[in-house]
C-alpha positions in Angstrom: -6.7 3.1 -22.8 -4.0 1.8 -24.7 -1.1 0.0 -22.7 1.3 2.8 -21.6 4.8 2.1 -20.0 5.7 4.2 -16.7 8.5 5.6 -18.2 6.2 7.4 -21.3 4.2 8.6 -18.7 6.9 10.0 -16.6 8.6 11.8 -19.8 4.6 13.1 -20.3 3.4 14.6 -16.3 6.7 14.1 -14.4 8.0 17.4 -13.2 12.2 15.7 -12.7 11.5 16.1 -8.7 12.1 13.2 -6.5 10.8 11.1 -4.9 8.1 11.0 -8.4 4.2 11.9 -7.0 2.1 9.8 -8.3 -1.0 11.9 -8.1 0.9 14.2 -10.6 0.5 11.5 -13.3 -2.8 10.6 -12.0 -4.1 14.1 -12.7 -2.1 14.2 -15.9 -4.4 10.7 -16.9 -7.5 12.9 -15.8 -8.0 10.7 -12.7 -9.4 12.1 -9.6 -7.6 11.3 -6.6 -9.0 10.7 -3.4 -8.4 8.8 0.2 -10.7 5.4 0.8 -14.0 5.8 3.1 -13.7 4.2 6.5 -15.8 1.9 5.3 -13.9 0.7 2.4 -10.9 0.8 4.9 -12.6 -1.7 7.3 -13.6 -4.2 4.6 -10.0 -4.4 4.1 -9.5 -2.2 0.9 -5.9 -0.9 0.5 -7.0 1.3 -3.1 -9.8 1.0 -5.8 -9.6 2.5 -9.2 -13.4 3.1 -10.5 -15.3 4.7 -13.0 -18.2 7.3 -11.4 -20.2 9.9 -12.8 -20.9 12.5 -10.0 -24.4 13.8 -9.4 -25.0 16.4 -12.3 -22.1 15.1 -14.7 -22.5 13.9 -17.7 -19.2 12.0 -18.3 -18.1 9.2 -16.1 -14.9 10.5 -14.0 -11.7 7.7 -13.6 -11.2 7.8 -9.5 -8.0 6.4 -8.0 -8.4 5.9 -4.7 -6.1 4.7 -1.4 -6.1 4.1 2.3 -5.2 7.4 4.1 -6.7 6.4 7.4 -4.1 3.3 8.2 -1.4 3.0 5.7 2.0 4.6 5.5 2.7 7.6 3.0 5.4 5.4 1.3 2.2 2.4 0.8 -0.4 5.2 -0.4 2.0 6.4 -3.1 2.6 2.9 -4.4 -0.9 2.2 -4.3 -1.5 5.1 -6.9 1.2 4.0 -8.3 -0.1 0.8 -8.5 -3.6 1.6 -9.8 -2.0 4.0 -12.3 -1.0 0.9 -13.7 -3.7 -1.0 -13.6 -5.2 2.0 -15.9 -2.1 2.6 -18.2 -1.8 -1.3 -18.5 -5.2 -1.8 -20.1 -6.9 -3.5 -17.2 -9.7 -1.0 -17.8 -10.4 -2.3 -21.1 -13.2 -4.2 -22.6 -16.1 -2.3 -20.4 -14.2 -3.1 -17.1 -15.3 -0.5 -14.6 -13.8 -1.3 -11.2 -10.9 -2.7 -9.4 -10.4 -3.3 -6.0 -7.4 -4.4 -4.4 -6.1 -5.6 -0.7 -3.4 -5.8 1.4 -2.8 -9.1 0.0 -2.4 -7.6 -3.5 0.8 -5.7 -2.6 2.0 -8.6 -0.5 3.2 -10.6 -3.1 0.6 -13.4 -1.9 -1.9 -12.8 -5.0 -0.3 -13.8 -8.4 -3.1 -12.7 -10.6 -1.4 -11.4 -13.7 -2.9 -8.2 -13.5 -2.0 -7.5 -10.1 2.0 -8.5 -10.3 1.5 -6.5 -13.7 0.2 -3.7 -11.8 2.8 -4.2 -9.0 5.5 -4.1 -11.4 4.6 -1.1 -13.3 4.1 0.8 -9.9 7.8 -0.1 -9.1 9.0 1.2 -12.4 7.2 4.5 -12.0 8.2 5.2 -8.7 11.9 3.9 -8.8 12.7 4.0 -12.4 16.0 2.0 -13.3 18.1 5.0 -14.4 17.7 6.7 -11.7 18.1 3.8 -9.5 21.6 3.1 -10.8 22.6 6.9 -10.6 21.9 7.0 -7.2 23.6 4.4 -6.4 26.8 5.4 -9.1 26.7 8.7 -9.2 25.1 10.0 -6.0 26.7 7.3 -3.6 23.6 6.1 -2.1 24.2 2.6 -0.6 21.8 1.8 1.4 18.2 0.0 0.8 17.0 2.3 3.4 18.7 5.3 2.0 17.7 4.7 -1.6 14.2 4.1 -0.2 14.1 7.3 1.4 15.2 8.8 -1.8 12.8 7.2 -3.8 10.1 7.7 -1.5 9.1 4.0 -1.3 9.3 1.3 1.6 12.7 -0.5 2.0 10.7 -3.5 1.1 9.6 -1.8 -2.1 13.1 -1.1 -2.8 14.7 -4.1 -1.6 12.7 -6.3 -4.6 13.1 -3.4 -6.8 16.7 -3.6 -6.7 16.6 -7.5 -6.7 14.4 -7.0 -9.9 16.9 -4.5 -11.6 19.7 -7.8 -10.4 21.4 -4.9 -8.3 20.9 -7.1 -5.2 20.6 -10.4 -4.5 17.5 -12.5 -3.4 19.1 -14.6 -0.5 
């Protein structure tokens, strides 16, 4: 796939309902959604985007996949969010198949390009900057917790989302 930004693919398979679903545009990609196996879980897998071709198939099918078992709703939308951007950020090109990422990868302790590429898009799709700074403007949001509730996302999430956007400061 060519390299997408989130906000194309929110104006494509975004329904205008907050907090955005991720799976929505994951669908809308033709990825197939679906929760981790225990196993995965226990080798320390937080989500996995893969190519598979199910039994009888002749096409390979895209799967997005995430930790159900042990991980917040807030962490398993951002890590669709974040494989989503793996995928629309061209990560799957040149004949790769698979990636796997940890807890570490949404940590901020891995600074593989792809990963803080993937991190970044995943904050973009979820807490897009417009609607960010309406919330806070024209909504009167104020609070990182409030505007994470909003958006759906961990107050951590938000809190370097809105340092990102220069909306809050670092220290």
């Amino acid at each position: 796939m060519e390299k997408v930004s989130a906000s194309s693919l929110l104006d494509r398979f975004w329904n205008g309902v907050l907090p955005v679903d991720p799976r929505l545009i994951a669908e809308g990609l033709g990825m197939k959604v679906v929760p981790l196996t225990d196993g995965d879980v226990k080798k320390g897998l937080s989500g996995a985007l893969h190519w598979h071709t199910p039994a009888g198939a002749t096409q390979p099918q895209l799967y997005c996949r995430y930790n159900a078992l042990t991980e917040s709703r807030e962490r398993q939308r951002f890590t669709i969010a974040h494989e989503i951007g793996h995928y629309a950020s061209g990560h799957m090109a040149d004949g790769r198949t698979l990636f796997r990422d940890t807890t570490e990868t949404f940590t901020g302790r891995v600074h593989q390009p792809e990963e803080v590429e993937a991190n970044r898009f995943a904050a973009e799709l979820l807490m897009p900057e417009s609607l960010v700074n309406s919330a806070i403007t024209h909504h009167g949001v104020k609070t990182v917790q409030d505007l994470a509730s909003r958006f759906g996302v961990s107050a951590s999430a938000m809190r370097w989302r809105l340092v990102n956007l220069g909306l809050l400061s670092s220290t």
